[in-house]
Wavefront OBJ file of the C-alpha trace (Angstrom):
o trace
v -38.601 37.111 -6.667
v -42.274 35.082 -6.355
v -42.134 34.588 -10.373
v -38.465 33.613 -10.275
v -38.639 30.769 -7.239
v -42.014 29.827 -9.557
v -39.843 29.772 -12.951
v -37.291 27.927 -10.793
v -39.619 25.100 -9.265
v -41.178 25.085 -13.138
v -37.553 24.221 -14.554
v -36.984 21.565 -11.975
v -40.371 19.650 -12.621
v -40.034 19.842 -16.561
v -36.568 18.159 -16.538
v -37.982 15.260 -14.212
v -40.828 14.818 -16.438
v -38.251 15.272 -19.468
v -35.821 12.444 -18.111
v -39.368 9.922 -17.891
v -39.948 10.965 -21.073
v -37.094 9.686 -22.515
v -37.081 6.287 -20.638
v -41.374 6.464 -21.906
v -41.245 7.534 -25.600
v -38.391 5.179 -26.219
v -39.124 1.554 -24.077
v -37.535 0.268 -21.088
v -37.741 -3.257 -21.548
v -35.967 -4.458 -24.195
v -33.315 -1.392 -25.806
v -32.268 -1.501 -29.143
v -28.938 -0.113 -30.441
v -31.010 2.897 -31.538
v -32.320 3.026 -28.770
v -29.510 3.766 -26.645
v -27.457 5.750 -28.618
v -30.310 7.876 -29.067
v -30.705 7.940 -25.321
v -27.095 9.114 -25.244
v -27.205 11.450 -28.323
v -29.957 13.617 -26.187
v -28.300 13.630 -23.030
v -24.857 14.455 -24.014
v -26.394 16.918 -25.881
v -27.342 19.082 -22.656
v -23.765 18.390 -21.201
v -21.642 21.452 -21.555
v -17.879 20.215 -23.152
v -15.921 18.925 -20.105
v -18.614 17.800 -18.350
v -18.048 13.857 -18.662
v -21.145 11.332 -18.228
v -21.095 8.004 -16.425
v -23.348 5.722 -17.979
v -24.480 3.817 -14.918
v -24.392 0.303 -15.555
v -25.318 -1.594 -12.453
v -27.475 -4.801 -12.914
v -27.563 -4.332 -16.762
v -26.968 -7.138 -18.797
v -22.923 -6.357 -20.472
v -25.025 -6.650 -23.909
v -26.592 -3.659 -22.904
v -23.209 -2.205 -22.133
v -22.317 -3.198 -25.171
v -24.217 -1.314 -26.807
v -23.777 2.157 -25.228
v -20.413 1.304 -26.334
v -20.980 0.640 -29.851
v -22.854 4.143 -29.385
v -19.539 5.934 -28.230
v -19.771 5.322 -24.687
v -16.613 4.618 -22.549
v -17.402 5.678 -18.939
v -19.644 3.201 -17.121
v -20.152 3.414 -13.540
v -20.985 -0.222 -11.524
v -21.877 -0.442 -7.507
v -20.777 -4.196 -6.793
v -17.091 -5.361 -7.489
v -17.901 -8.914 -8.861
v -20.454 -7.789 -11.333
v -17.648 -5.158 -12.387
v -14.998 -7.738 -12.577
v -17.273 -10.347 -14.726
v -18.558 -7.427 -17.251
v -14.502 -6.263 -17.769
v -13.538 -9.874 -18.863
v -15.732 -9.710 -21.568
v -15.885 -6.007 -22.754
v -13.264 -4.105 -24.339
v -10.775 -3.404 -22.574
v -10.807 0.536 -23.441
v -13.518 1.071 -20.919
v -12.805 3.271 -18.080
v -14.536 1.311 -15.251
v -15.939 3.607 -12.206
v -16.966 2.123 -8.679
v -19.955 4.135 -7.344
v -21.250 2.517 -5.191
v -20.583 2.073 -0.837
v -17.428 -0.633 -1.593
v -16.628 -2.768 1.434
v -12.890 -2.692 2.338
v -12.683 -6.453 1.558
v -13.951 -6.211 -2.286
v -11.099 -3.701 -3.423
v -9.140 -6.133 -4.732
v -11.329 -7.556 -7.200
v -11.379 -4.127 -9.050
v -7.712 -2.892 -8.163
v -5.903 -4.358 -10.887
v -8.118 -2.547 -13.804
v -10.883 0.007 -11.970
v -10.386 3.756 -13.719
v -11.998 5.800 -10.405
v -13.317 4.593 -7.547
v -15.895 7.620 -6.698
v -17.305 6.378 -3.346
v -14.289 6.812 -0.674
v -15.817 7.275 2.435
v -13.209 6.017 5.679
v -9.972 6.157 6.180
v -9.840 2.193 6.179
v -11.338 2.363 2.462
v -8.337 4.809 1.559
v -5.927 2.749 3.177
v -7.349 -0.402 1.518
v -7.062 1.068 -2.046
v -3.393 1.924 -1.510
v -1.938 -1.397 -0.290
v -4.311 -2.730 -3.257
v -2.747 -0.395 -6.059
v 0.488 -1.047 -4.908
v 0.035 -4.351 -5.296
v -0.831 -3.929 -8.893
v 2.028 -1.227 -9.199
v -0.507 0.976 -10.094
v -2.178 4.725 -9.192
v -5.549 4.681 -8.859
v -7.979 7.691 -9.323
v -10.860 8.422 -6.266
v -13.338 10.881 -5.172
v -13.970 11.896 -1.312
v -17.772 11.248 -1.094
v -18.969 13.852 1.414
v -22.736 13.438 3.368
v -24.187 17.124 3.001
v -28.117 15.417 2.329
v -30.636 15.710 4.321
v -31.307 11.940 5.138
v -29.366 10.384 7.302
v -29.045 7.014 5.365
v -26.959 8.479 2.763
v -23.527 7.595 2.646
v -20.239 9.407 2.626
v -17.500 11.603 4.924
v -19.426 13.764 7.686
v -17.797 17.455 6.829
v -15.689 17.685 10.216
v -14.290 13.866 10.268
v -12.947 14.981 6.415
v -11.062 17.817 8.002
v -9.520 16.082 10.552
v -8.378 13.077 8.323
v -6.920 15.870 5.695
v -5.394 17.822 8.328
v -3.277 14.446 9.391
v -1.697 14.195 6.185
v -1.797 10.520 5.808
v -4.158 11.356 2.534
v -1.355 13.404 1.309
v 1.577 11.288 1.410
v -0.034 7.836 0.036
v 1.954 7.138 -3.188
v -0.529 5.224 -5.257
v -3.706 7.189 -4.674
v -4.793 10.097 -6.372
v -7.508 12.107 -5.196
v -9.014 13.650 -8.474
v -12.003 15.731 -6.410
v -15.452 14.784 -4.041
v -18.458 13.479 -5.142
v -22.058 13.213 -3.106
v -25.619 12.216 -3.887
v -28.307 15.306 -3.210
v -31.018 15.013 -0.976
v -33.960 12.984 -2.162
v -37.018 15.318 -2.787
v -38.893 17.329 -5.030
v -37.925 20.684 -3.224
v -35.282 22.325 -5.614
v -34.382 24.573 -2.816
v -33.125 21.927 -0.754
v -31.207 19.887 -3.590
v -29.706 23.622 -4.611
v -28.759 23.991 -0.902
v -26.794 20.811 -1.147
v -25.208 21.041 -4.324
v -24.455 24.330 -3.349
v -22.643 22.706 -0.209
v -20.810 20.642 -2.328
v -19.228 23.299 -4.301
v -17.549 25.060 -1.326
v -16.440 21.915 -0.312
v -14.683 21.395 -3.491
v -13.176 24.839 -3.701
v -12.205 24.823 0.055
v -10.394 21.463 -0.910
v -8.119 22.462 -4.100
v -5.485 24.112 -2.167
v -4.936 20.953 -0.475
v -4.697 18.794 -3.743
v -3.189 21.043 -6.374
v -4.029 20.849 -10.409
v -5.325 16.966 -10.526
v -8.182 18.125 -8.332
v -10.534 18.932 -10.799
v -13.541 16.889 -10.225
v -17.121 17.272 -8.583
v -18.967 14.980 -9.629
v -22.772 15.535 -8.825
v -26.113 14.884 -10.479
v -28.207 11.890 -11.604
v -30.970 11.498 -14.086
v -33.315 13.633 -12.278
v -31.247 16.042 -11.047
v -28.075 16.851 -13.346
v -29.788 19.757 -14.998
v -29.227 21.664 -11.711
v -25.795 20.274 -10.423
v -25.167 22.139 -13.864
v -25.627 24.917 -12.534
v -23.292 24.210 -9.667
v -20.341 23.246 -12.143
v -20.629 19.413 -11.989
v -17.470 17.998 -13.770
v -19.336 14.359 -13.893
v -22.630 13.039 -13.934
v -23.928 10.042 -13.546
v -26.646 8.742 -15.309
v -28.485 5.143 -15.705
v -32.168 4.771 -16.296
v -32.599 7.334 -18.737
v -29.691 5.474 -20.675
v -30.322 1.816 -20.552
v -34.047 2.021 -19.009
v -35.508 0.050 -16.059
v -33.007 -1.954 -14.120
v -32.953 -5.835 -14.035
v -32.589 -6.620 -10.888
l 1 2 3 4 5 6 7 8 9 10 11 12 13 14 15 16 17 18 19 20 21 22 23 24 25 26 27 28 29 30 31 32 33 34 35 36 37 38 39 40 41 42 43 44 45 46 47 48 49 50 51 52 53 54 55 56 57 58 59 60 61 62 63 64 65 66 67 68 69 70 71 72 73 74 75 76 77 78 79 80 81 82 83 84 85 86 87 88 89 90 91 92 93 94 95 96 97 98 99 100 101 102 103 104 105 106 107 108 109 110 111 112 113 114 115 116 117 118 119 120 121 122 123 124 125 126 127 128 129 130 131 132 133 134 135 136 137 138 139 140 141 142 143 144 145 146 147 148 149 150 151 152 153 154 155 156 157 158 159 160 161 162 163 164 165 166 167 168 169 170 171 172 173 174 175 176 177 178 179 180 181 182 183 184 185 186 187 188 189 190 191 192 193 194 195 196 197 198 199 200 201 202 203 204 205 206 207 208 209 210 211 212 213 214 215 216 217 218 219 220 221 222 223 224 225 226 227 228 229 230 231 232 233 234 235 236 237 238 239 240 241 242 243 244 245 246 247 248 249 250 251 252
């Protein structure tokens, strides 16, 4: 058991210091094509088939973007709804544009009429918001249920028991032009694999206890980032999201 937890806590450290290597070995300040598609050729190379990656755009240049298109990329994830509304006027219009970030009730409508997910529901007034929104544009749009099961209290996202209660209403349920696809949460912040196992773990009961209440279209858990997707793996992750090891240090 010792020389398993060490193997473990080995595993864990060598995929940080693999994820830096990639951003290290290949530049962060100024990506080529080459660059970036190599970027994405090694990471979607670890991805077991149906696991889909986000390429996490925020604060990139839409060159950039551009590029991890050009590379075969057509999930990119953004956390503010102008900057995702100015970089889909001038990119193709196949991309399938996800909101991950906290998104203030007062912002959905400058991503209703083309956002693909929005992946960071978190109130009932967000929910509520998105479906006079989509009905507006006659459309259905995709979300996942962020849940808080981190440690830190400054993470976002549904506290467990407020979830049930809200589900157990069955307003959720009956809102025409909102489809909840599955949940979504960010792991606690720390080098101690135990505790981001513990959440991701969490997470996963979560989603199963959920998918009775949903049916077939509830089919996503989307968990892991750059230094951590190795082990939401292991927890059956559906979706990762991933950023710095794609398109290197953020401009800010």
């Amino acid at each position: 058991m010792f020389i398993h937890k060490i193997l473990q806590r080995y595993k864990f450290i060598s995929n940080k210091l693999l994820s830096s290597a990639i951003i290290i070995n290949f530049g962060i300040t100024k990506p080529t094509t080459m660059n970036i598609k190599t970027r994405l050729d090694r990471i979607k190379a670890t991805l077991p088939e149906g696991v889909e990656l986000v390429a996490v755009s925020k604060f990139h240049p839409a060159e950039r973007l551009q590029e991890a298109y050009d590379a075969g990329q057509r999930i990119f994830g953004e956390s503010r709804p102008q900057e995702m509304a100015a970089k889909y006027e001038v990119l193709p219009k196949d991309i399938c544009w996800h909101m991950i970030g906290h998104l203030q009730t007062n912002k959905v409508k400058y991503i209703a009429p083309f956002v693909s997910m929005i992946s960071s529901v978190d109130s009932e007034r967000l929910v509520e918001e998105i479906e006079k929104q989509a009905a507006k544009n006659n459309r259905v749009i995709d979300i996942l249920l962020e849940v808080h099961v981190a440690q830190e209290e400054t993470k976002s996202g549904w506290v467990k028991e407020e979830l049930d209660a809200y589900l157990a209403s069955g307003a959720l349920q009956k809102m025409e032009h909102v489809r909840v696809r599955g949940v979504m949460t960010i792991a606690s912040n720390t080098d101690d694999e135990s505790v981001v196992r513990s959440d991701f773990q969490r997470i996963r009961e979560i989603f199963e206890e959920f998918k009775p209440t949903f049916g077939n279209e509830f089919d996503t858990l989307s968990i892991g980032m750059s230094d951590d997707y190795p082990i939401a793996l292991d927890y059956g992750s559906t979706m990762v999201r991933i950023g710095t090891a794609i398109f290197g240090a953020r401009e800010y």
